[in-house]
C-alpha positions in Angstrom: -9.4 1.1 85.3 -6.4 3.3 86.7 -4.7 2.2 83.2 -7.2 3.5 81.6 -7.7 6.7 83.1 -3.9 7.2 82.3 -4.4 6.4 79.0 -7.5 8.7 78.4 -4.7 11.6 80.4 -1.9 11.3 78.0 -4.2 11.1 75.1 -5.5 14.0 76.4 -2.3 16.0 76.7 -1.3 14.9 73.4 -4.4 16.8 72.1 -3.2 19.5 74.1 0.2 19.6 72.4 -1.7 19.4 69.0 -3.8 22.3 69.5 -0.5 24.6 71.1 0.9 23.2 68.0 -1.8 24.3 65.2 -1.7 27.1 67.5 1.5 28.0 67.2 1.6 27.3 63.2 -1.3 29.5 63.1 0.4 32.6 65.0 3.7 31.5 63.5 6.9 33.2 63.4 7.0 36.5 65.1 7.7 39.3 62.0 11.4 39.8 61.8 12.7 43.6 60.8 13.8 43.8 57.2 15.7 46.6 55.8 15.9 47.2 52.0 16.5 50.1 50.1 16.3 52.3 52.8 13.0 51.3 54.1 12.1 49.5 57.1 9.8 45.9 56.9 8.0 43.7 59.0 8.5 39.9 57.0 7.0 37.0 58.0 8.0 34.1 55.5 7.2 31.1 57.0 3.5 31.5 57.8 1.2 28.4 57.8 -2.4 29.2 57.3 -4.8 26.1 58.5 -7.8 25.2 56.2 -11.6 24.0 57.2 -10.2 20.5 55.9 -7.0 21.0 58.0 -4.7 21.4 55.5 -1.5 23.8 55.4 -1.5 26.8 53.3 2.3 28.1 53.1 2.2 31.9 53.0 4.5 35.1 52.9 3.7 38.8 54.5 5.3 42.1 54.6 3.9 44.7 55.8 5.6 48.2 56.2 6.9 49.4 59.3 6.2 52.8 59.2 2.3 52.1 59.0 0.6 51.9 62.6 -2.8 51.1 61.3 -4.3 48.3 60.0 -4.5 48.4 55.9 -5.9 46.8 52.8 -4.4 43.3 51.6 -3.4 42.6 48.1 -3.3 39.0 47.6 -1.4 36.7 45.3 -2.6 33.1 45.3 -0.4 30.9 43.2 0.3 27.6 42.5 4.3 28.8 40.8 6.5 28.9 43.4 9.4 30.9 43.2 12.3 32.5 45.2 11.3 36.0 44.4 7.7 35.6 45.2 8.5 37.7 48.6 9.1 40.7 45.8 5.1 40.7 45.1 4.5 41.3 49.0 6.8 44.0 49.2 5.8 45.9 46.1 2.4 46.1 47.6 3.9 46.9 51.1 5.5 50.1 48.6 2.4 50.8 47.8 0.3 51.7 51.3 -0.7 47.7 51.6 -0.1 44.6 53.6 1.7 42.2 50.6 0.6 38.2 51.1 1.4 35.3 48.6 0.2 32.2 49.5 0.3 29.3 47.7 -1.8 26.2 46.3 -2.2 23.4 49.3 1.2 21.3 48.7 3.5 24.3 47.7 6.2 25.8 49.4 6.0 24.5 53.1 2.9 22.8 53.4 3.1 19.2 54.2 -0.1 18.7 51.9 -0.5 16.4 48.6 0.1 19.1 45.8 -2.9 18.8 44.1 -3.7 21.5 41.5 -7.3 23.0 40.6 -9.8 20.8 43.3 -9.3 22.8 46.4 -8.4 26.1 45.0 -11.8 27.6 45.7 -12.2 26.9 49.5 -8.6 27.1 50.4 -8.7 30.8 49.1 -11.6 31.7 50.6 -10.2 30.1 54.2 -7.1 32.1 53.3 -9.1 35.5 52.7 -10.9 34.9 55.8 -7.9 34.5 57.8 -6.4 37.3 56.3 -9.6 40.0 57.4 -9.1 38.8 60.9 -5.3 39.6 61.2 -4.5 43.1 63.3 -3.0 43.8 60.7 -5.6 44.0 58.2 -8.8 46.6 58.0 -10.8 43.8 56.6 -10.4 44.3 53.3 -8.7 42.0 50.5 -8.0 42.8 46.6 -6.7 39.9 45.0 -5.0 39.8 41.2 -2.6 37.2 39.3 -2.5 35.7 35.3 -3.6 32.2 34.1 -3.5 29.5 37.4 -3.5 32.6 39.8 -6.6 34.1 37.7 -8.7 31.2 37.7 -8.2 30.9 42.2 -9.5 34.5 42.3 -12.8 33.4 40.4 -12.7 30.1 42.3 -12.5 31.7 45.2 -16.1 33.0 44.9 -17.7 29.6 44.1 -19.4 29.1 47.4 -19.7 32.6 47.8 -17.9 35.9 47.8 -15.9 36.6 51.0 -17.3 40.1 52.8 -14.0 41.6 53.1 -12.8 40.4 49.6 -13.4 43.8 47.1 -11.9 43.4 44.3 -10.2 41.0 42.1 -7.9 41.2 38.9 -7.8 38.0 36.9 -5.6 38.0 33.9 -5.6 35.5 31.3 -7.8 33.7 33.5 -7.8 29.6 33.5 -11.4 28.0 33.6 -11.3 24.4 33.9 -13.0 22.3 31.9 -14.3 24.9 29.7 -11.0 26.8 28.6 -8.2 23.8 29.6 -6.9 21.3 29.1 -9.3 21.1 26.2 -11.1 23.6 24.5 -14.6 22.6 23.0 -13.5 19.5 24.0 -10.3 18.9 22.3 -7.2 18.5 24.7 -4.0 20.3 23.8 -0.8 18.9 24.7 1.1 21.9 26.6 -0.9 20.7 29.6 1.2 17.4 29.7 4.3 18.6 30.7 3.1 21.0 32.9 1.6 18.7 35.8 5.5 17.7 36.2 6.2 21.4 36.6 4.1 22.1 39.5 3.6 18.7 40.9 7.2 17.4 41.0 8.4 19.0 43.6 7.3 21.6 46.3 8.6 24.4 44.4 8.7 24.2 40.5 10.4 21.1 38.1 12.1 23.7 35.8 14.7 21.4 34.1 11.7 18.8 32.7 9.5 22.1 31.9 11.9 23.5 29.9 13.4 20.8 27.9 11.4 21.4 24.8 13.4 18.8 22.6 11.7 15.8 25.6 8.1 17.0 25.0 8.3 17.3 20.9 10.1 13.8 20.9 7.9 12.0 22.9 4.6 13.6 21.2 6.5 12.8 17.6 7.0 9.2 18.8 3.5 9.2 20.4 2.0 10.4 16.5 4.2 8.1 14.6 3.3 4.8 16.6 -0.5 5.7 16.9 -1.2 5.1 20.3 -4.0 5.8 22.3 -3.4 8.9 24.0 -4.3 8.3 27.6 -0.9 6.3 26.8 2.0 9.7 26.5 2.9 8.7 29.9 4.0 4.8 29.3 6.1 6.2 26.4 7.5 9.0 28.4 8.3 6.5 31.0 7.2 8.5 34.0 3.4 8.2 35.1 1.8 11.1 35.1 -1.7 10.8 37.1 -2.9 14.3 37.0 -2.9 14.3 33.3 -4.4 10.9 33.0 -7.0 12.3 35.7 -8.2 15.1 33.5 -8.5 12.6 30.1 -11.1 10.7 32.5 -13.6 14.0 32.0 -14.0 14.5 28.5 -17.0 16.7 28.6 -17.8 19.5 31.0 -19.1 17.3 33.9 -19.4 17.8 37.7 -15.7 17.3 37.9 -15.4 20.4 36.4 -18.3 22.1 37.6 -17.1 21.5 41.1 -14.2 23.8 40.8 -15.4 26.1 38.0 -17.6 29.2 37.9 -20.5 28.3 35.0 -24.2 29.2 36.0 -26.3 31.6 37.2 -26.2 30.5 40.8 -22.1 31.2 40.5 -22.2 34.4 39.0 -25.0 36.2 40.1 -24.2 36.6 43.6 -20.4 38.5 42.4 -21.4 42.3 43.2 -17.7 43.2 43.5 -16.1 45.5 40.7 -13.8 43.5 38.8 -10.9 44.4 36.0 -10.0 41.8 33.8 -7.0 41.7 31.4 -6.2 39.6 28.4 -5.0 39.6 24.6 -5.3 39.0 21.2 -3.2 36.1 21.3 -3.1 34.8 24.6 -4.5 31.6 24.9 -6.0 32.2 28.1 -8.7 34.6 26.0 -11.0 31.7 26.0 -11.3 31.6 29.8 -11.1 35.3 30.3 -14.2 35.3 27.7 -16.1 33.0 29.5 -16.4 35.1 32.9 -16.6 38.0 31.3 -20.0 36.8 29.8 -21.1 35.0 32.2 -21.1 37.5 34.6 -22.7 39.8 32.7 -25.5 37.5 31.6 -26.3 36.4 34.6 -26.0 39.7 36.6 -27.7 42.4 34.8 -25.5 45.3 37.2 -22.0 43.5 36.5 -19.6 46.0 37.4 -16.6 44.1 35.1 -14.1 46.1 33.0 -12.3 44.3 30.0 -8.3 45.5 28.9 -7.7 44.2 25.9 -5.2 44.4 23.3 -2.1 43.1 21.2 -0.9 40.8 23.7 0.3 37.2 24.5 -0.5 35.5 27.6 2.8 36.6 29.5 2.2 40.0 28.0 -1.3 40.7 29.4 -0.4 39.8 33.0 2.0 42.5 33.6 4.8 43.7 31.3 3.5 43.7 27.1 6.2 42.5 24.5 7.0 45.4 22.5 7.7 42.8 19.8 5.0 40.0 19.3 6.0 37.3 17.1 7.4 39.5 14.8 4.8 42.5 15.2 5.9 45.6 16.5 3.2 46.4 18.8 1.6 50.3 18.7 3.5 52.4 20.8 0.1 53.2 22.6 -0.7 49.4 23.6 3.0 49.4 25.5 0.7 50.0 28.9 2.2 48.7 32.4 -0.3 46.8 33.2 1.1 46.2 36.4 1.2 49.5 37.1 -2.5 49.9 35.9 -3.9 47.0 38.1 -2.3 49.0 41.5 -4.2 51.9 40.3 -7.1 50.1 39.8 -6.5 49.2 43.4 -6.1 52.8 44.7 -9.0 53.3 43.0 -10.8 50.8 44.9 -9.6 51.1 48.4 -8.0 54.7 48.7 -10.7 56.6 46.6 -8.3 57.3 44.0 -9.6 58.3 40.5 -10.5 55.0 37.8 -7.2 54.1 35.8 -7.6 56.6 33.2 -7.2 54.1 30.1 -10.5 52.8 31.6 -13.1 54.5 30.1 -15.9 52.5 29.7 -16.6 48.4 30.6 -14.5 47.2 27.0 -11.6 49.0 26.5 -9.5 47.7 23.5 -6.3 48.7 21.6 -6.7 48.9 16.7 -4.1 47.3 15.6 -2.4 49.5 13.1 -4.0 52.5 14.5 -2.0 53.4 17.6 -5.1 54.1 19.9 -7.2 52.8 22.1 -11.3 52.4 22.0 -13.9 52.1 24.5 -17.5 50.9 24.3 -20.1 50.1 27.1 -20.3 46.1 26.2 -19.0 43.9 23.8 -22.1 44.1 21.8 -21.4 47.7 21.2 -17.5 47.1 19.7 -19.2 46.7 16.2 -21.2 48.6 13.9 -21.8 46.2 11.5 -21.5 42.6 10.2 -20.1 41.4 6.7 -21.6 37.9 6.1 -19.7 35.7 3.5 -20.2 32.0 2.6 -17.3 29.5 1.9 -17.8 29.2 -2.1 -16.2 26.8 -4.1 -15.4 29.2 -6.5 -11.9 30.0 -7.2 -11.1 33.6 -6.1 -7.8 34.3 -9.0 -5.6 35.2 -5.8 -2.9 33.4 -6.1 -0.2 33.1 -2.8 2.6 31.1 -1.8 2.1 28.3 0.4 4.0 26.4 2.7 3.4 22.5 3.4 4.2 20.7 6.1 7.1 19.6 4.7 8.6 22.8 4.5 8.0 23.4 0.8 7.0 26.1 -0.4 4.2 26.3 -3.8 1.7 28.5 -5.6 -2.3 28.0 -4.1 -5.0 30.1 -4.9 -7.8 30.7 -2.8 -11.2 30.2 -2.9 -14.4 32.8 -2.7 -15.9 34.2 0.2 -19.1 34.8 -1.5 -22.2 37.0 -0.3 -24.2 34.1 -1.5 -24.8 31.1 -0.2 -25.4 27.5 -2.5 -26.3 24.8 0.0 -26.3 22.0 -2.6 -22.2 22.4 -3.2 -19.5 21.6 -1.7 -15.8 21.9 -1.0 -14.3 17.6 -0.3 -11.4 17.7 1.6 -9.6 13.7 2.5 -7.5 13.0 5.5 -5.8 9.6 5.9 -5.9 9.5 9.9 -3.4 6.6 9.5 -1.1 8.4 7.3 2.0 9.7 9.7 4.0 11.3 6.7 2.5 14.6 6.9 0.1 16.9 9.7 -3.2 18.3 8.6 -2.8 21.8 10.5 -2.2 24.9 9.5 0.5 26.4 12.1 3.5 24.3 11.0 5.5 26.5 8.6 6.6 30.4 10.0 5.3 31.1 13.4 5.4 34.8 13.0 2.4 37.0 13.2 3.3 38.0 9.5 4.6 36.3 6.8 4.9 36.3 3.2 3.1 32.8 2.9 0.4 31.1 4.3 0.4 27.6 5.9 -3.1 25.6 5.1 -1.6 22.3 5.5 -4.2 19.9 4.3 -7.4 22.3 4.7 -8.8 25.2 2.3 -8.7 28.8 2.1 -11.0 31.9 1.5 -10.7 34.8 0.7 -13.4 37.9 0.2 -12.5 40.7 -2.3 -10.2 43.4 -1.7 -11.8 45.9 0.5 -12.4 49.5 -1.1 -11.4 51.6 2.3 -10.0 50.9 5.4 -11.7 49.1 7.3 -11.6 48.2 10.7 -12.0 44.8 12.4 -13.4 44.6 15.9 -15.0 41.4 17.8 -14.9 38.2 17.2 -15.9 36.4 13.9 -19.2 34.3 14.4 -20.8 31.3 12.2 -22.1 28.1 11.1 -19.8 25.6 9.3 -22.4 23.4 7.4 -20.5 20.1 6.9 -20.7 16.1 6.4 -18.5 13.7 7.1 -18.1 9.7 6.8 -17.8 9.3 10.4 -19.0 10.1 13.7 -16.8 12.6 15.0 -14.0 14.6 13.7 -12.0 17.8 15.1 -11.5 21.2 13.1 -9.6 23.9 13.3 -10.8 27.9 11.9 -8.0 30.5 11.2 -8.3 34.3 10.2 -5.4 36.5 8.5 -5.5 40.0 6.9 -3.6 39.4 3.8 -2.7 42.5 2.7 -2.2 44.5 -0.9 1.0 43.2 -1.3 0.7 39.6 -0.8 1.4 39.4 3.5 -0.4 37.5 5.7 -1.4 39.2 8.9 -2.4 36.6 11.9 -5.4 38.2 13.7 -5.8 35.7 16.5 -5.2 32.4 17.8 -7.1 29.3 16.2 -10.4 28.3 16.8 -10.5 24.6 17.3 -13.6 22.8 18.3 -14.8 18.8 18.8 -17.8 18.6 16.0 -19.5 16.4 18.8 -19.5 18.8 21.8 -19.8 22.2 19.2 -23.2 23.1 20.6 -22.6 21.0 23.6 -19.8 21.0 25.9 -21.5 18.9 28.8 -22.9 15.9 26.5 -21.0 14.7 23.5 -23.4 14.4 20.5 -22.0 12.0 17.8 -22.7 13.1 14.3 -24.8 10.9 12.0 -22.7 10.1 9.2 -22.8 11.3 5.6 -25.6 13.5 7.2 -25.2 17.4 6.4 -24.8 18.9 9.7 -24.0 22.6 11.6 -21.4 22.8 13.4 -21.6 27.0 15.1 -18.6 28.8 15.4 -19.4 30.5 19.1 -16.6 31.6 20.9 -14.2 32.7 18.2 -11.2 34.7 20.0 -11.8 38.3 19.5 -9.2 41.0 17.8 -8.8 44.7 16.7 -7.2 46.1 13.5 -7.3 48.5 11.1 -7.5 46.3 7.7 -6.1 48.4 4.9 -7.5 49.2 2.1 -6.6 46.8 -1.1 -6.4 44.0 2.0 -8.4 40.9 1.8 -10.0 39.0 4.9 -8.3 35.1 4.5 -10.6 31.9 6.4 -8.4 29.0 6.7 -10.4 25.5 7.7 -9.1 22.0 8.2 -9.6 19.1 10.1 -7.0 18.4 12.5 -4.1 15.7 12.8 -1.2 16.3 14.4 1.0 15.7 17.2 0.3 18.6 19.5 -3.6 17.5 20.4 -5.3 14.6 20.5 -6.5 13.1 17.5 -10.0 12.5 16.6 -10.4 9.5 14.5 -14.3 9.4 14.6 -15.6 6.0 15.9 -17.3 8.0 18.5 -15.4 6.1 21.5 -13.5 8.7 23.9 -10.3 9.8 22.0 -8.3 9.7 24.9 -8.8 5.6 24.3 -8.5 5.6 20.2 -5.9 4.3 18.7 -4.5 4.5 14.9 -6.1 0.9 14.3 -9.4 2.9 14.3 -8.2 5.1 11.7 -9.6 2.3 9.1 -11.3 4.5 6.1 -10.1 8.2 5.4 -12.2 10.9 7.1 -13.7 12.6 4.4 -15.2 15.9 4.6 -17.6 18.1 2.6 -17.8 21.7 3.4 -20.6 22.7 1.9 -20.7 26.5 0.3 -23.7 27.4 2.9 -21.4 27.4 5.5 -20.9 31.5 6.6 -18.8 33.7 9.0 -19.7 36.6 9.9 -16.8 39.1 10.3 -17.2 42.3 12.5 -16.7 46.0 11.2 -16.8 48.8 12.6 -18.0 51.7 10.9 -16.6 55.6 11.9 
């Protein structure tokens, strides 16, 4: 018994020790004085922030010395660690705020399993909460942050919106499941590579992230031998389990839906003003897109703003390229959007006036027009709507195209008529076992503007030269009405402004889609084959610019086969598991000339 007794007494001290211990993490260091640049810091670098689940959240503060009183927090939740994070905090400590950056669970110093996306939502909630109960802090958190540290400022309302959190700035916001890996199903490569960038280490794997020619051989050597493609990490030679996790979720399931904002229940309880920021060719448009709408369909009072303009995905976080891919951006779209999200935040928490540029919900920069325009929703951006239908018909424009091979020929285009003829057709063939050449559209001049057009394998359409100038403002919207000899097949959409003489003007990114999850993203629908079916163009990225007169709007469509997304071969199996000994028969296609798009105008 007296064994026992000491046994139950030393176990008991050693839950003492644990508690003084989580206790101490908790408190952590005291806040070391930091001068820099003639100003006086409090810096606390090595904070440990303790989850419901008991994990470690590594986090940095700096607060400024000369403020007595307790002040707003501006967070910056990330899963990219870097050495000159700390700058983030003390550019808000500048600017009248306590300054945090705290990273995914994992990251930094936390002893945690670095595990991306899954615990984002509670961990920043539990890292808001500690934050409002800090002397430091008056109870009141903004967060903001592009891509990864967009999509933790949305998931961190998934349960439900933190009290003291009051505004939030996503940029180019991730949305699992919905807007990446995969879009409408289809999983893009890029995502590959970077699970070794965050996961490899507790800071970021750089030297693999950044050695391009590794990632084009190995997706090269992964098209050429045909292998499924759940398989890229047996020929990279290093395992790579949070890919190979995602590929087990082909369709928006409650994998997804565990970590992601998507119904009314997520989005109608947000009563917070929030700004949003994105661009005409970020990738991230598709997530940013998806919470934008959602929020307001699902709460009629949505107090979101859109920025919007000329941008990539770096460029709409912070800092806009003044040179895009060859485009020399309007001098009126070079904004600092940085600068602009720290008024936005005076103008939440200090009373400060609404960032000027912000003049209604949807604010968005013409291309080719050096100004910026407002309207009240993204229903409002247009005036009008030009309907055209893929014809068969020649349109006598010939252009210079260039093959995947890198040759360059003579193509014309065909019609984008105003009538539609639902018995013809357009036949396109793609030998999904044929590795000589890609069936894409993006492999010749990557610039914004060239003097020839890439269609690769697919067809192009053009409408007759327009009579004015005319301004483009939304995104395009449609039907593709199709058949194919198979049960499933992947296509790509592409719009260009080709202009008076003979250039082709990129408007936005691609739209790709999954014909089988088109109308469907939660349940895969295989297509009956040789059976005319619709396949909706929904979610089309949107764009702005002034089209000039004598231009011409260009439709490029195609089915996909490449080496920088999965390929489709149609048995109706999950791709991820296909392999090029399914390829059998060529995929044959038939566009028929029903198949519309409507393209947004806006009328002065």
């Amino acid at each position: 018994m007296r064994v026992f007794k000491l046994l139950k007494g030393i176990i008991f001290l050693l839950l003492l020790v644990l508690v003084a211990c989580n206790s101490i993490t908790e408190a952590q260091q005291e806040p070391r004085t930091v001068n820099r640049e003639g100003k006086a810091y409090l810096v606390q670098d090595s904070v440990l922030i303790t989850t419901r689940d008991g994990a470690k959240i590594s986090a940095i503060i700096v607060r400024s010395k000369a403020e007595t009183k307790p002040q707003p927090t501006i967070l910056f939740h990330t899963i990219y660690t870097r050495k000159d994070d700390i700058n983030r905090a003390y550019e808000a400590a500048d600017k009248g705020y306590v300054g945090v950056v705290s990273y995914t669970r994992g990251k930094h110093l936390s002893p945690n399993t670095i595990t991306p996306y899954v615990h984002e939502g509670n961990d920043v909630y539990d890292v808001i909460d500690w934050i409002a109960k800090q002397e430091w802090s008056n109870g009141k958190v903004g967060m903001y942050g592009g891509s990864y540290a967009g999509f933790v400022q949305w998931a961190s309302m998934k349960e439900k919106v933190h009290p003291a959190l009051k505004t939030i700035v996503p940029s180019v916001a991730a949305a699992p499941g919905i807007a990446e890996p995969m879009e409408n199903g289809v999983y893009f490569n890029f995502h590959y590579p970077w699970w070794h960038y965050v996961t490899n280490n507790k800071t970021l794997d750089t030297t693999s992230y950044y050695n391009g020619k590794r990632w084009n051989e190995l997706y090269l050597n992964w098209y050429k031998k045909g292998v499924a493609y759940k398989r890229l990490d047996s020929l990279d030679g290093l395992p790579n389990p949070g890919f190979n996790e995602k590929l087990k979720h082909p369709t928006f399931d409650n994998y997804w839906k565990g970590m992601t904002l998507y119904n009314k229940t997520d989005f109608a309880k947000i009563d917070i003003p929030i700004l949003s920021t994105t661009g005409y060719y970020d990738g991230g448009q598709f997530g940013t897109m998806h919470y934008l709408k959602s929020h307001y369909q699902y709460h009629t009072n949505a107090e979101q703003y859109l920025l919007i303009g000329p941008y990539s995905h770096f460029g709409a976080q912070e800092h806009p390229e003044k040179h895009i891919l060859g485009y020399d951006i309007d001098p009126v779209a070079q904004i600092d959007i940085k600068a602009l999200i720290f008024q936005w935040f005076d103008y939440i928490f200090k009373g400060a006036n609404k960032p000027a540029l912000l003049k209604d919900k949807i604010n968005y920069q013409v291309m080719g027009t050096n100004t910026w325009k407002h309207a009240a929703s993204l229903d409002k951006i247009a005036t009008d709507t030009l309907k055209v239908y893929l014809s068969q018909q020649r349109s006598g424009v010939a252009f210079k195209s260039t093959y995947d091979t890198g040759n360059l020929g003579v193509n014309e285009h065909f019609s984008l008529a105003h009538t539609a003829d639902a018995s013809s057709y357009i036949e396109q063939t793609i030998d999904m076992s044929d590795r000589s050449q890609f069936s894409w559209n993006l492999s010749g001049n990557r610039n914004l503007v060239s003097n020839t057009l890439t269609v690769g394998q697919g067809f192009s359409f053009a409408t007759e030269p327009f009579e004015e100038d005319t301004e483009l403002t939304g995104a395009i919207s449609g039907v593709l009405n199709l058949s194919i000899n198979k049960k499933d097949f992947d296509c790509n959409v592409l719009l260009y402004e080709q202009t008076a003489d003979g250039h082709f003007f990129s408007l936005t990114l691609p739209f790709t889609t999954r014909a089988s999850m088109s109308k469907d993203i939660e349940n895969r629908n295989l297509l009956a084959p040789n059976e005319k079916t619709a396949i909706p163009i929904s979610n089309f990225r949107m764009t702005s610019k002034m089209l000039k007169k004598g231009s011409r709007i260009v439709v490029l469509v195609n089915g996909v086969k490449h080496p920088f997304s999965q390929i489709n071969y149609g048995t109706g199996k999950d791709v991820s598991n296909e392999t090029i000994k399914d390829a059998k028969e060529p995929l044959t296609i038939r566009w028929y000339n029903d198949s519309y798009i409507n393209i947004p105008i806006h009328k002065h």
